[in-house]
N, C-alpha and C positions, 0 to 999 in steps of 0.2 A: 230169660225170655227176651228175646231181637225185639226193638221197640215200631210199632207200623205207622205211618203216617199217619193213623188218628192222635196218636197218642203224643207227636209234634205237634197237632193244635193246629197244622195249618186245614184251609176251607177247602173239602174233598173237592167238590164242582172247579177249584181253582187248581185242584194238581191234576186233575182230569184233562183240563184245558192245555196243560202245560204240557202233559205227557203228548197228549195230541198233535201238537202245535211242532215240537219234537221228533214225531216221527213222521212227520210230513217231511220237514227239515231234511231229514236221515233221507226220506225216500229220493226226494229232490237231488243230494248229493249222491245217490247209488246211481239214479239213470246218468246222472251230469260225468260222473267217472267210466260209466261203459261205454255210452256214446262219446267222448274223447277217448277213451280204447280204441276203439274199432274205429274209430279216425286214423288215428296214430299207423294200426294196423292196415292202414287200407294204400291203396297203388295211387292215390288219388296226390296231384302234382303239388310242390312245396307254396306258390301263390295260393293255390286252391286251396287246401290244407289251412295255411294261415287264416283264409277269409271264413272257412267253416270253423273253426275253433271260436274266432271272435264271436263268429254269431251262435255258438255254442253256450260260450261264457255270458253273452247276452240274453239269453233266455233263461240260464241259470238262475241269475243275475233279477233278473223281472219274475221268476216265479217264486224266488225267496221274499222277496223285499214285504208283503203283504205278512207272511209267516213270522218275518224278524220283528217288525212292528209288534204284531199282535203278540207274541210273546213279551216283549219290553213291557206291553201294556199288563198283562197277565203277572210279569214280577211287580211290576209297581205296587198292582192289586195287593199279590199276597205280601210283600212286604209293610202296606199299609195295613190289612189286618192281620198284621203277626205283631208289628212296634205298636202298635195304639190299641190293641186288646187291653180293654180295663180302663182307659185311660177316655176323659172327655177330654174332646175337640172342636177346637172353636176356629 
């Protein structure tokens, strides 16, 4: 029998948040790759080009950072209650 993530012990609400946090991530990176496509793909001039890429990657850029955070925070989380189950902490 394949073991389910209760049965790792990690806190469900905590792999929720994770998976979450994850496929925001993923979705972030799906529109960031098509719109740099259909850049790439377009008649639009190599200056021009250049200047929409950066502010491409710029938005990219600005709409992970809030996601990348919150996840770090989210492993911390579960790594704090996964090492210190059972254990008092002072």
């Amino acid at each position: 029998m394949a073991p389910n993530r209760t049965n790792l012990g990690y806190p469900p609400e905590l792999e929720f948040a994770i998976q979450e946090e994850l496929s925001v991530l993923g979705s972030i990176e799906a529109r960031y790759t098509d719109e740099l496509a259909r850049l790439e793909q377009s008649n639009t001039s190599g200056s021009a080009k250049e200047r929409l890429r950066q502010q491409l990657e710029s938005r990219r850029k600005s709409a992970r950072e809030p996601h990348v955070l919150k996840l770090a925070e989210l492993r911390r989380r579960l790594l704090a209650e996964t090492l210190w189950r059972g254990e008092t902490r002072h």
